[in-house]
Wavefront OBJ file of the C-alpha trace (Angstrom):
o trace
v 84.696 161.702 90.537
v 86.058 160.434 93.740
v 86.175 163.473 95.503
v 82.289 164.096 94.481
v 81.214 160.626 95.631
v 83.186 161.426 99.494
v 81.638 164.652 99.270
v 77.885 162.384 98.611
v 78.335 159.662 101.055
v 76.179 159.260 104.049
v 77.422 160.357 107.574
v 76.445 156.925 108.846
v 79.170 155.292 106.649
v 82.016 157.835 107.584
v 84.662 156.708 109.293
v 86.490 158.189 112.756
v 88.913 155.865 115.346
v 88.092 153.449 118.428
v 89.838 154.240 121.668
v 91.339 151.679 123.635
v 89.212 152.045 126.028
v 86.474 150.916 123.381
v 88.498 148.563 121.788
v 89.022 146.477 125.325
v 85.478 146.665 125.853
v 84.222 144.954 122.364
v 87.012 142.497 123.486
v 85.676 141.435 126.440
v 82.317 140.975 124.484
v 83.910 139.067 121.624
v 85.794 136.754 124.011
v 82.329 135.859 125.631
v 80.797 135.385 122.781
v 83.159 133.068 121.069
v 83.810 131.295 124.145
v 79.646 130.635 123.663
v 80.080 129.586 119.963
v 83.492 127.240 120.472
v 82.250 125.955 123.836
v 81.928 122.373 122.239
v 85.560 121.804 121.839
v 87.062 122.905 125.044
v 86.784 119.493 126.213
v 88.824 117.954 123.094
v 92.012 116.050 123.310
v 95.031 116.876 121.851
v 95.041 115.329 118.132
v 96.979 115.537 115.106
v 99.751 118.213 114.866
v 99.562 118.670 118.574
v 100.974 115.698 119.507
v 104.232 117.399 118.099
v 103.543 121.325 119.286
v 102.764 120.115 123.240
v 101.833 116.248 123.855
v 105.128 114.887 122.786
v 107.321 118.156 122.722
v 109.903 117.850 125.126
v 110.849 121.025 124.989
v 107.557 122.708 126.368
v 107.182 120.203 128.982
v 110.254 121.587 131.140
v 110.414 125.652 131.733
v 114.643 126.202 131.461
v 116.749 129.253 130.388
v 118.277 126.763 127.931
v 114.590 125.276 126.478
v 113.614 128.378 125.659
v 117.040 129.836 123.962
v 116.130 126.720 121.992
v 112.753 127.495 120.930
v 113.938 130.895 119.631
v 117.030 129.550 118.019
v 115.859 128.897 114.183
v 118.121 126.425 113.951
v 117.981 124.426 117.350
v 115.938 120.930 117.279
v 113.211 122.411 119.079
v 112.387 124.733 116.079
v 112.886 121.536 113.322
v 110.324 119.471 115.773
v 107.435 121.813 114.739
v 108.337 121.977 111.304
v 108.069 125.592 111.134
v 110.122 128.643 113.219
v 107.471 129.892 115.019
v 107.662 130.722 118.779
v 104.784 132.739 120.037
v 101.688 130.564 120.503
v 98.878 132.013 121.949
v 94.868 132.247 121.761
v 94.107 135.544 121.142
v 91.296 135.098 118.809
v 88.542 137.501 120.259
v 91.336 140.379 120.576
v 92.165 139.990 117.289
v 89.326 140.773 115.974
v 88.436 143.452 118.480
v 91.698 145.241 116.598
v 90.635 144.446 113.256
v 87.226 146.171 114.467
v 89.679 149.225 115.087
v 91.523 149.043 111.946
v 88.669 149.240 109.945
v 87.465 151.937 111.197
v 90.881 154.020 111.496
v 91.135 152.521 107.497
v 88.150 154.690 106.960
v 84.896 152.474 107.805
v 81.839 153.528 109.886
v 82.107 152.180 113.460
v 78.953 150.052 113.348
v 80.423 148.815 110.082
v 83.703 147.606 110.784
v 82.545 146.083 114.593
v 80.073 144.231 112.358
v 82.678 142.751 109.884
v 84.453 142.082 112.751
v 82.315 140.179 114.647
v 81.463 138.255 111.183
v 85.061 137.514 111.661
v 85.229 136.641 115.042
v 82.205 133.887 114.044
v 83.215 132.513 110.882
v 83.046 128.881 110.548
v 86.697 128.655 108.525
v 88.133 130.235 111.923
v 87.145 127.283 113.992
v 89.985 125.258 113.005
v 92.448 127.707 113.762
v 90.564 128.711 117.246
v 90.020 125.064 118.182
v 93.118 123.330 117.505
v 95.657 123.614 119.901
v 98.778 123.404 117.586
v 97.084 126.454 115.404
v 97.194 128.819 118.300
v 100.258 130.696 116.523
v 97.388 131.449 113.830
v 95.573 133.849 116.107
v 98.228 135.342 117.973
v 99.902 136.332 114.669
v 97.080 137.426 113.274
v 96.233 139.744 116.933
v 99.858 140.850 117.021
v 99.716 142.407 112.943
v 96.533 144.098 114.216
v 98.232 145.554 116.893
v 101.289 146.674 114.752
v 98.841 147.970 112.441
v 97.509 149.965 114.844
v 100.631 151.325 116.576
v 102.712 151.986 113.390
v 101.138 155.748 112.164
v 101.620 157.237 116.097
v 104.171 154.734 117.747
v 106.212 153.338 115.186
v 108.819 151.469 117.205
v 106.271 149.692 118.548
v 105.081 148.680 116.123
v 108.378 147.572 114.575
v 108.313 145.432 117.894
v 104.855 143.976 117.128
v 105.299 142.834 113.467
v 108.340 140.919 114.772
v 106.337 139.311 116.973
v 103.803 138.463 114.454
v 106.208 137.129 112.440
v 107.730 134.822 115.011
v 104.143 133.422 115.496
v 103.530 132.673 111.922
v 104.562 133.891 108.906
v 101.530 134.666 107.496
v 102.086 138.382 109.222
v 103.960 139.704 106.328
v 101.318 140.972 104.818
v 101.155 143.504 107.540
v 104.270 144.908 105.629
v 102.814 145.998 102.145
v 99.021 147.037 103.765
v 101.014 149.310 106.651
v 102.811 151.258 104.184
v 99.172 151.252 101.619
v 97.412 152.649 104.733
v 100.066 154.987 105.213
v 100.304 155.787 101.522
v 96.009 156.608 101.563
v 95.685 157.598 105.022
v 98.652 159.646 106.284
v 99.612 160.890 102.630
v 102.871 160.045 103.252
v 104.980 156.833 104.096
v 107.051 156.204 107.097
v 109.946 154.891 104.766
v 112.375 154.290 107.453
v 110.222 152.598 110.352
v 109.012 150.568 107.234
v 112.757 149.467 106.579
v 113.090 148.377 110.143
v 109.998 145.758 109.309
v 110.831 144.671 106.018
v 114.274 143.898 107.589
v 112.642 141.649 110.265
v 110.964 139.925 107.801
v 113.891 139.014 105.474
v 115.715 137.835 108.592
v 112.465 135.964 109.565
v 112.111 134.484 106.035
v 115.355 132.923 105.868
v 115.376 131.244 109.109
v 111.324 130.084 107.879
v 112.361 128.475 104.722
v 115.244 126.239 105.761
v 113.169 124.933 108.431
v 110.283 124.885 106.417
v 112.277 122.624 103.138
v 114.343 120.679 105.926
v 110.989 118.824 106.527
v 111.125 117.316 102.807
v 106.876 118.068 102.750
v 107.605 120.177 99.662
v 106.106 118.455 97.498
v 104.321 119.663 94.830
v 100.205 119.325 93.648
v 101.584 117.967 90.388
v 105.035 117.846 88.220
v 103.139 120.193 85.259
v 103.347 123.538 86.103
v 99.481 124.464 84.266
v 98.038 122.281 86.256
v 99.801 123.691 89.039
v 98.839 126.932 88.607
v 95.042 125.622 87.427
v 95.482 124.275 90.830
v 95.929 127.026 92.778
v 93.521 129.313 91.544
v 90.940 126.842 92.062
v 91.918 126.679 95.454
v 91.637 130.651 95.307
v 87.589 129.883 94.312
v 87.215 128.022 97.195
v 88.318 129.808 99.375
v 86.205 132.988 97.783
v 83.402 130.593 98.414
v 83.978 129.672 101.978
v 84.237 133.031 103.074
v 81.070 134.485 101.574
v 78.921 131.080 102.269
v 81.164 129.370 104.859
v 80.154 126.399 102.625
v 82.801 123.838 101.837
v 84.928 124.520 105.325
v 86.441 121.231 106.071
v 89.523 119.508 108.299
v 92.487 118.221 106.224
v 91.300 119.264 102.545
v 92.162 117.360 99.649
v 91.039 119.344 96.628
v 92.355 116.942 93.215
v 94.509 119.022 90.789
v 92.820 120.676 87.690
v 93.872 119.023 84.578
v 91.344 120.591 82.586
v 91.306 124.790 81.014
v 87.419 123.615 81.125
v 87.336 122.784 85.144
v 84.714 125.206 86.271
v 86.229 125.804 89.717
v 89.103 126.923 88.119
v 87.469 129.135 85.375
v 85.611 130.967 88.676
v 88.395 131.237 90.523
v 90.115 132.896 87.043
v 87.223 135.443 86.867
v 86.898 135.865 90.516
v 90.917 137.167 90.696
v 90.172 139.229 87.744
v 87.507 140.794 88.817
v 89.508 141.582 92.226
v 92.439 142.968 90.246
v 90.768 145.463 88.345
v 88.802 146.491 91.560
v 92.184 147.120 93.024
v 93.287 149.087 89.960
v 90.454 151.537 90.424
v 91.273 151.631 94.271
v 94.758 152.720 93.357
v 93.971 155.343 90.866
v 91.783 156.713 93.183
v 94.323 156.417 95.792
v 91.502 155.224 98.783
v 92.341 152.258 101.465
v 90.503 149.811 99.571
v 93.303 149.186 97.918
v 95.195 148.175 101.262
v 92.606 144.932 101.946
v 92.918 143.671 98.359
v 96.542 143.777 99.009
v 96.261 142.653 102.214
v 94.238 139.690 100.943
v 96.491 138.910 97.876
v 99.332 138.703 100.213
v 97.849 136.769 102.670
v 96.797 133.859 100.016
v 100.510 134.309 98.230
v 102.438 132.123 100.756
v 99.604 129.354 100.848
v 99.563 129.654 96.536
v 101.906 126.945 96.220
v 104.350 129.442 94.707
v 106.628 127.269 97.601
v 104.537 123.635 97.100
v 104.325 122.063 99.873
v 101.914 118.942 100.638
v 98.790 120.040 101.718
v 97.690 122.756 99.829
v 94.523 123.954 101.233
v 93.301 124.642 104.883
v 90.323 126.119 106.209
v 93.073 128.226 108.782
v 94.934 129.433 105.926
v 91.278 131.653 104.898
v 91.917 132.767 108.560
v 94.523 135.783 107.075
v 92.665 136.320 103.606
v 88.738 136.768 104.906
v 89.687 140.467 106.569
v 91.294 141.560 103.379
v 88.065 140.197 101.694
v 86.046 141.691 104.164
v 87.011 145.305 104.143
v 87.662 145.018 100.204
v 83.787 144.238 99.942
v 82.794 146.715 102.577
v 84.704 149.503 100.238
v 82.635 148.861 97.296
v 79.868 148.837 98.895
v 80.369 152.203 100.953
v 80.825 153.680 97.122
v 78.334 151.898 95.696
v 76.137 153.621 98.606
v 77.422 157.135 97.352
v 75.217 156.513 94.278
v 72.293 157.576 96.361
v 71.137 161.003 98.161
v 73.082 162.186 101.268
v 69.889 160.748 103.084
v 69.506 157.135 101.743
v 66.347 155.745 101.474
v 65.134 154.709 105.163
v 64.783 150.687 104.664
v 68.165 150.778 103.511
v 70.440 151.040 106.811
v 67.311 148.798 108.747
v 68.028 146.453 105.700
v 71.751 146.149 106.075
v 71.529 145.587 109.772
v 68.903 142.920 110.137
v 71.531 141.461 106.710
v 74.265 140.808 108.588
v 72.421 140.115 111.785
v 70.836 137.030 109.926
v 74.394 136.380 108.613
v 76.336 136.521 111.913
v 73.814 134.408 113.821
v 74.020 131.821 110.634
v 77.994 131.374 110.885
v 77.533 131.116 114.662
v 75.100 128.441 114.616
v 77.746 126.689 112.117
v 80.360 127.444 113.860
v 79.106 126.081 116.954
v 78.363 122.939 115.323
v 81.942 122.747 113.905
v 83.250 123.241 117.388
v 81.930 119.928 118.469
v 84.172 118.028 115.361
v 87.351 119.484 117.189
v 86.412 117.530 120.731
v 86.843 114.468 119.301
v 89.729 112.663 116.319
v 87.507 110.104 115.462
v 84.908 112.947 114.201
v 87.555 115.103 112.731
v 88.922 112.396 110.470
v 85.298 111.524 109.992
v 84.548 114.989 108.824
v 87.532 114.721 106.178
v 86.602 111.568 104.875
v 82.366 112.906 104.544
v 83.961 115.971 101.965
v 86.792 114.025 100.378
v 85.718 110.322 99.853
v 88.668 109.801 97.631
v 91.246 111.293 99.761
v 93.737 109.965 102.628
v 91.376 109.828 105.845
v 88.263 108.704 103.631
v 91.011 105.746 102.375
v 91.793 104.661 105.822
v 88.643 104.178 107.343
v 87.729 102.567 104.107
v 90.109 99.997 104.669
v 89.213 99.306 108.415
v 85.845 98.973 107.536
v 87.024 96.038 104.920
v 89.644 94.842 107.127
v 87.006 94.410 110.275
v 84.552 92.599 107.367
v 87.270 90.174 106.105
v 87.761 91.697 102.646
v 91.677 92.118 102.819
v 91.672 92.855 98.971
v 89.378 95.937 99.103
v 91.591 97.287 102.369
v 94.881 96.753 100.702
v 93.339 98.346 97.901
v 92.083 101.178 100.474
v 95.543 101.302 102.163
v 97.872 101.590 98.583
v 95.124 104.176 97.568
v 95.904 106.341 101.065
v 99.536 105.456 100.466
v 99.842 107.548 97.022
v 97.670 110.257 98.322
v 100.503 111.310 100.607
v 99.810 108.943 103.359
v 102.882 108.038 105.345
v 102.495 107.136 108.492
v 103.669 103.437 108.979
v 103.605 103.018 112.785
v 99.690 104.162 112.495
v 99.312 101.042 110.233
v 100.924 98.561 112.656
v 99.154 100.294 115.519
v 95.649 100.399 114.384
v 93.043 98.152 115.792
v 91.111 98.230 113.071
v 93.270 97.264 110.929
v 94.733 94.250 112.778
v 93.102 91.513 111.069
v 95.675 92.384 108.426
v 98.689 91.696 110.542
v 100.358 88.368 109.162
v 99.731 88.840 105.174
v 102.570 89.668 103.548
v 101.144 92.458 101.836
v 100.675 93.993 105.120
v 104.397 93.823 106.205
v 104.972 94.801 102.233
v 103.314 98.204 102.430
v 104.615 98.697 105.560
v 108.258 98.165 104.523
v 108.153 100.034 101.529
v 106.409 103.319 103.757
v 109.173 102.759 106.311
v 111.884 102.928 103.515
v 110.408 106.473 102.225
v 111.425 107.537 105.740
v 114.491 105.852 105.404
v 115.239 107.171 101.584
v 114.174 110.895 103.328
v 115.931 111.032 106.593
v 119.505 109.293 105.767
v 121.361 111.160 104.403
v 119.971 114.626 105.872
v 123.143 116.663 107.320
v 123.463 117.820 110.843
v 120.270 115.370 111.995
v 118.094 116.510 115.025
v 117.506 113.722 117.765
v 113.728 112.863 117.078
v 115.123 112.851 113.075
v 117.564 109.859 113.801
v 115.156 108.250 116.285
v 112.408 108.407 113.429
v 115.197 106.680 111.682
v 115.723 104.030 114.064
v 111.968 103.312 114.382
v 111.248 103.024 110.551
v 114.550 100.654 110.682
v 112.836 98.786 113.291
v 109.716 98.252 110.736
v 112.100 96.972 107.988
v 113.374 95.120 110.607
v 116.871 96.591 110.501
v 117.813 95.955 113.919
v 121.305 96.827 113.044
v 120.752 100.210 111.562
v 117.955 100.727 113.913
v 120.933 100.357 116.702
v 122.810 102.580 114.616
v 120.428 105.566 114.485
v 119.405 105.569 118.431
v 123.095 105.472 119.141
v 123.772 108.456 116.983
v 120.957 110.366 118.363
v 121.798 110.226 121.914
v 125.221 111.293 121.215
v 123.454 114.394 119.702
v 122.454 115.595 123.066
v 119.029 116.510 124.094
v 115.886 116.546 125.726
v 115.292 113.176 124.996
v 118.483 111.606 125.999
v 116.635 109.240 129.002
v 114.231 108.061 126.681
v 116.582 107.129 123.976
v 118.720 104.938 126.320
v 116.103 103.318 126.974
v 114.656 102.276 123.723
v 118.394 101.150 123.014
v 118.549 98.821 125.721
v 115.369 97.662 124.321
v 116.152 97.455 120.935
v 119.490 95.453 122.282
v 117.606 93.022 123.837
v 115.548 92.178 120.504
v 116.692 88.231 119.070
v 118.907 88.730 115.764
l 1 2 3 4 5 6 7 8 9 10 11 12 13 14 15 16 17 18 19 20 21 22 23 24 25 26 27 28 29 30 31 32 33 34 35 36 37 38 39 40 41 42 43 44 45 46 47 48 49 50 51 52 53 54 55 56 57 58 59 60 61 62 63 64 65 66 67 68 69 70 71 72 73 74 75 76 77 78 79 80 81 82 83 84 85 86 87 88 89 90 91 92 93 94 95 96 97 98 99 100 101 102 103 104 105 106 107 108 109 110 111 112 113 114 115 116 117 118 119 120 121 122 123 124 125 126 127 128 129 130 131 132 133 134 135 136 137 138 139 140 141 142 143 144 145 146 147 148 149 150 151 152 153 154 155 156 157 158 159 160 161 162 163 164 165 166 167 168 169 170 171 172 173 174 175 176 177 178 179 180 181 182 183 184 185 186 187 188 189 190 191 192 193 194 195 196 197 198 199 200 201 202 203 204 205 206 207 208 209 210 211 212 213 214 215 216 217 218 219 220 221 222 223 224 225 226 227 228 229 230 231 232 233 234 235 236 237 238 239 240 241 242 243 244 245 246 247 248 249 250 251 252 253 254 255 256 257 258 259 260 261 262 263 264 265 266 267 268 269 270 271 272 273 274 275 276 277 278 279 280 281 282 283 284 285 286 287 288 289 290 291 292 293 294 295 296 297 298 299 300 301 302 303 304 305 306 307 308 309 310 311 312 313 314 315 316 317 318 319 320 321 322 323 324 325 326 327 328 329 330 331 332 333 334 335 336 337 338 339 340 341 342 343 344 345 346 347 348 349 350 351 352 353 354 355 356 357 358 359 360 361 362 363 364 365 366 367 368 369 370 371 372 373 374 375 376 377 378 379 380 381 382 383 384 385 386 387 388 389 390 391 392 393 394 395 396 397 398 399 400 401 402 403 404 405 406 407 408 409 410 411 412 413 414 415 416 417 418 419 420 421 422 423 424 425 426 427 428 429 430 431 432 433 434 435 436 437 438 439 440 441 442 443 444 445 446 447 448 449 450 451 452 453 454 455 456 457 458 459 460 461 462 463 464 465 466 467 468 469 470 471 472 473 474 475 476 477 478 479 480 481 482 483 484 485 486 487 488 489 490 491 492 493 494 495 496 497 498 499 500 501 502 503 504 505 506 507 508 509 510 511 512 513 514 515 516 517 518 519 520
């Protein structure tokens, strides 16, 4: 049946291979056109996670032989100040999906089609976060760097050894560039490059190892909920919604907050259930058949399997994390559909290629017109935390500026109401509390220096006893001693940090002497 339905299909939907001449080419016009659609947030300021990836990184501020040992040491400070081990930060967003164009198309797609679910790619509103936010430039250059192994792997497999290690020490997301290489191999070649294989899934157990202690050091593994159903109800909710994103690019948010499902009746859930169904049993006729398709609904399944809270940790859903998951979707659609076009004569009817093309035409200039609006959240914090709060009223941002807004209009009941509900969402950031205009008013009733105290003492609780402590650890120590006012311990903790050694050795004298000088 296969074999008849090849022999059927159109020579507009065949596939061939781009040449790198070609492939440089559509990625010099991808890079102009998504420097067009993310123009608005060029001029942003850093914000959120980058504070901690450049603003306040010490060790990206000074180029040195032994900075950079550092940054590629899993275990070094420099590694547990970004939470994650991931070394390779770059924006590589346009060539990245220049190479997805060409491994589409080497995968067995037309070349109009696969440039076209590229460039839906390259325009997607979920991308924007991960194109426009400084800290989440490891997201593209991992995600250009699997391409490129990919790519490399069937005719220069060393390389691309070289590449997926790479990709994985960009983000970790890349290994699903393991199980699709040796799918595309396994449907394309006929035959699978065991060995060269070996070399990457080696890389990647190394890579894992040195990912998850970091990862757990940072005590954010915390779980959606303590019962495992509503757990798992959880995540394949979270598996709709991100189905729906990337065929509607509705619901694409910063800092998502979706509430567990508690209910078998939650229809999010029941989609999502029926969506993953349907997907498996797509893949099972993709594998019986043998044919690539199989390779995206892999590559798509892997991709969502280290976000599935399998490893919880506290904030479950991202619009970046579709970033790895919407090619897998993409060229898993784009199969079924080049079969579902073998139904018809070897000339198809002639509306239906015009028909297809003016399709996704519409569709590409509608996520670009989106996207370009979602730019313009990224070039300011006050709109991206504004943005949160507009699709999660309930959640942590929505909480805060609910209780400015009732601090600044003398209702200190509602905003300590606002402030304990931010708090139990996973909230934690003391210093923010004390250092917030808007919520100054507050400043003086003991509730304030209450909630404050008993935030300051979850940092204390976490950090304490942690073995081996980096230097910004103990001088988060000191400073949520300093809160409790523990000027003692807080004396303690700086003095223990500088005799850790480090980039930040000046700066921590300092705040001693400081913190010295402060009445008993």
């Amino acid at each position: 049946m296969a074999k008849r339905r090849a022999e059927r299909r159109p020579a507009w939907a065949e596939g061939g291979a781009l040449a790198a001449r070609e492939v440089a080419l559509l990625a010099a016009g991808f890079a102009a056109l998504a420097l067009a659609v993310y123009a608005p947030a060029l001029t942003g300021p850093f914000l959120s996670d980058d504070l901690h990836y450049v603003a306040t990184n010490p060790y990206v501020h000074d180029l040195s032989l032994e900075n950079l040992v550092a940054i590629f040491d899993p275990g070094s400070p420099a590694t547990v100040f970004v939470v994650n081990y991931a070394p390779v930060h770059l924006l590589l967003h346009a060539i990245g999906a220049a190479l997805l164009a060409a491994v589409f198309v080497r995968a067995g797609l037309s070349r109009l089609v696969g440039i076209g679910a590229a460039l839906v790619f390259l325009v997607h509103p979920a991308n924007v976060e991960a194109v426009a936010w400084i800290s989440q430039a490891k997201t593209p250059a991992a995600f250009a760097l699997s391409m490129a192994a990919l790519l490399a792997h069937p005719r220069r497999p060393a390389l691309g050894v070289l590449l997926f290690g790479f990709a994985l020490l960009a983000k970790p997301t890349a290994a699903f560039a393991l199980p699709v290489a040796m799918l595309l191999d396994w449907t394309r070649e006929r035959r699978i490059a065991f060995a060269w294989l070996a070399a990457w899934a080696a890389l990647l157990a190394g890579y894992a190892v040195a990912e998850f202690a970091t990862h757990q050091r940072t005590g954010a593994a915390e779980p959606v909920a303590e019962d495992v159903l509503v757990r798992l109800r959880t995540s394949v909710a979270i598996g709709a919604r991100y189905f729906w994103m990337a065929a509607t690019s509705l619901g694409v948010s910063t800092f998502h907050e979706p509430a567990p499902v508690r209910s078998w009746l939650d229809p999010v859930w029941l989609a999502g259930a029926a969506s993953m169904t349907a997907i498996a049993v797509r893949a099972g006729v993709a594998l019986r058949r043998r044919s690539p398709e199989i390779a995206f609904w892999v590559w798509a399944g892997a991709s969502f399997f280290p976000i599935s809270q399998l490893f919880p940790f506290l904030y479950p859903m991202a619009d970046r994390y579709l970033y790895f998951i919407l090619p897998g979707l993409l060229g898993g659609v784009l199969f079924v559909a080049r079969d579902a076009s073998a139904r018809f004569a070897a000339r198809p009817p002639a509306w239906l290629p015009r028909a297809a093309a003016i399709g996704a035409g519409a569709l590409v200039l509608a996520f670009a017109v989106h996207s370009f609006a979602r730019a313009g959240i990224w070039a300011s914090p006050a709109r991206v935390i504004a943005d949160a709060a507009t699709h999660y009223p309930d959640g942590r941002n929505a909480s805060i500026l609910e209780a400015k807004r009732a601090a600044l209009a003398g209702d200190s009941d509602a905003a300590f109401a606002a402030l304990r509900r931010a708090w139990e969402r996973g909230f934690n950031r003391f210093e923010q509390i004390q250092g917030d205009p808007g919520l100054a008013p507050l400043r003086g009733d003991p509730r304030f220096d209450a909630l404050v105290n008993e935030i300051a003492g979850w940092w204390v609780s976490k950090l304490s006893d942690r073995e081996h402590p980096t230097q910004m650890e103990l001088r988060t120590l000191a400073i949520a001693h300093l809160a409790r006012r523990e000027r003692a311990e807080a004396i303690t903790a700086l003095e223990r940090a500088i005799a850790a050694e480090g980039p930040l050795d000046a700066q921590l004298r300092e705040e001693l002497a400081q913190v010295r000088q402060m009445p008993r």
